[in-house]
Structures are given as C-alpha cells and as structure tokens.
Residue, then its C-alpha position, 0 to 999 in steps of 0.5 A: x369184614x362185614x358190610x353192615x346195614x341197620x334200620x336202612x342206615x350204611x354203618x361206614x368201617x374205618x381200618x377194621x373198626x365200625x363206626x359208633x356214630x352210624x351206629x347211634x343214628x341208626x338206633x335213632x340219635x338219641x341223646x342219651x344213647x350218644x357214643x361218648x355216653x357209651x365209652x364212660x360207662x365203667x362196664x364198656x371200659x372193662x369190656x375196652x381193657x378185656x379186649x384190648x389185653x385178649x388181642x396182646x394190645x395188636x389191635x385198637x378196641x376203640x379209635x377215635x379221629x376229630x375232624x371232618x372224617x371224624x368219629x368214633x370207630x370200634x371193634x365188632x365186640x363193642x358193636x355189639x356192647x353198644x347195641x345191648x346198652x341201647x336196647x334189646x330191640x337194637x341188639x337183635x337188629x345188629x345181630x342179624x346185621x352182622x349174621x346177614x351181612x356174614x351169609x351174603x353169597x356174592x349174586x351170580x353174574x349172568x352173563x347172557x352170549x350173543x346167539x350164534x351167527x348162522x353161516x348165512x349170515x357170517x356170509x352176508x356180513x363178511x360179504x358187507x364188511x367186504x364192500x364197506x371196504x371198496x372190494x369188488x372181486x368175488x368172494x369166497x369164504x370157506x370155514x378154516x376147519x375146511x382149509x386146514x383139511x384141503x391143506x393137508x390133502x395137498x400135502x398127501x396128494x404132494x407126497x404120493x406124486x414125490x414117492x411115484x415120481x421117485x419109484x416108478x414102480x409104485x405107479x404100476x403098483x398103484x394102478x393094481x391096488x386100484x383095480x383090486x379096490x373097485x373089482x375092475x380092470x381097465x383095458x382089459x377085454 
C-alpha cells in the first residue's frame, strides 16, 4: 500500500482504506468539502455501488468508525473521486502522491566497515587485552592460516618418520634422492 503525503500532511491508512479526514485537511478543511458532503453526492454513491459490485462485495469502498480513532476510510478509487470533487489542483496533488509514493525505491543502506586492522596493531591489542587480563608470560601470536599450515607439516614430517621407521630402506633410498636433488655426494672424495 502506498505511503501518502499531501500538502506536507501524512494521509493515515486503516485496513487497506485512506483516510478522507486527512485527506479534507489537507485540501485545506473546508467546510463544504467536508467527507460526509462527499458521500451524499449521488454521483460518488454510484461510484460506491460500482466499486463495491467490481470487487464481488470482498472489500469495503468506504468504512466508517466513531470514536477517537474515528473516521472515514476509503478504497484508492474514492481517493481519487474525492480529490476531483474538491478541485483540479487537488486532484493532480493526490495523483502525484499516489505516483510518487508508487515509484519510492527504498534508500540504499550504507553501511561504512571499519577499516582493517594492520597486523601491527591486532599485535598491540592482543598484547593489551592480554595484560588487561593479568597475563604476564610472553606472547606469541601467529595468523591461524600459518598454524593450520605447520600443523599439516607435522603431520607430513610424522609420516615420512613412520614409513622410515617402518622401512629402513627408504632412509637409504631417501639419502640417494637427496643427493640426486642437490648435485652433491655426502662423504665422498
């Protein structure tokens, strides 16, 4: 549903329906231009009729409440009969109301992120939440990327100890790999 504004006046909506009594203060609140003036006229109680036959009797044309949140309430079509009935001006005020309120894009959010911390300084801070905490003992911090990567070469280093541990044969077969890789040959003269 359209969000309506009219001569800097919020047109308040109630269960689909526009208020006519925001509607007539922001025409100006004349006298003759009241709602109820409006709802006699012959012309908008067939415009009432036609409506209400189109939508198969599903949905009000008009609700009227008494009370304080009182007032008459009315589909988009008799917003418009109404705006006409008042005067052209006021017509094409509500038609670009309606058109504006329709074509509203939503205002993009800006979010603005922090900049990044340097390592520097998630070093300093980790060292300061670190004394803020009583710890005393050095401190070594190190990027979990980098631990992730000496774990595994552990793990590779443990492998290859198994397997020559297991094969004896591969230290020998190692040890010839070796000296093939650098172009030397250890102990020979």
């Amino acid at each position: 549903m359209a969000h309506l504004i009219i001569s800097s006046k919020d047109i308040r909506t109630l269960d689909g329906l526009y208020s006519l009594n925001d509607l007539h203060k922001a025409a100006g609140s004349e006298s003759r231009h009241l709602p109820a003036q409006f709802l006699r006229n012959q012309q908008t109680k067939e415009l009432i009729a036609e409506i209400e036959n189109y939508a198969n009797s599903h949905s009000l044309a008009v609700n009227t409440n008494q009370g304080r949140s009182g007032g008459t309430w009315v589909c988009k079509e008799l917003v418009y009969a109404y705006a006409m009935w008042i005067s052209p001006k006021f017509n094409l005020q509500v038609i670009r109301a309606f058109d504006q309120a329709q074509h509203q894009e939503p205002e993009p959010v800006q979010q603005i992120l922090p900049a990044p911390i340097q390592d520097d300084e998630k070093l300093k801070l980790i060292n300061d939440i670190a004394q803020s905490l009583g710890i005393t003992e050095s401190i070594v911090v190190v990027p979990a990327a980098d631990i992730m990567n000496m774990v595994e070469t552990i793990r590779k280093y443990q492998i290859a100890v198994d397997q020559l541990q297991t094969n004896p044969l591969r230290i020998d077969e190692t040890i010839e790999r070796v000296k093939n890789a650098t172009g030397r040959h250890f102990g020979e003269g």
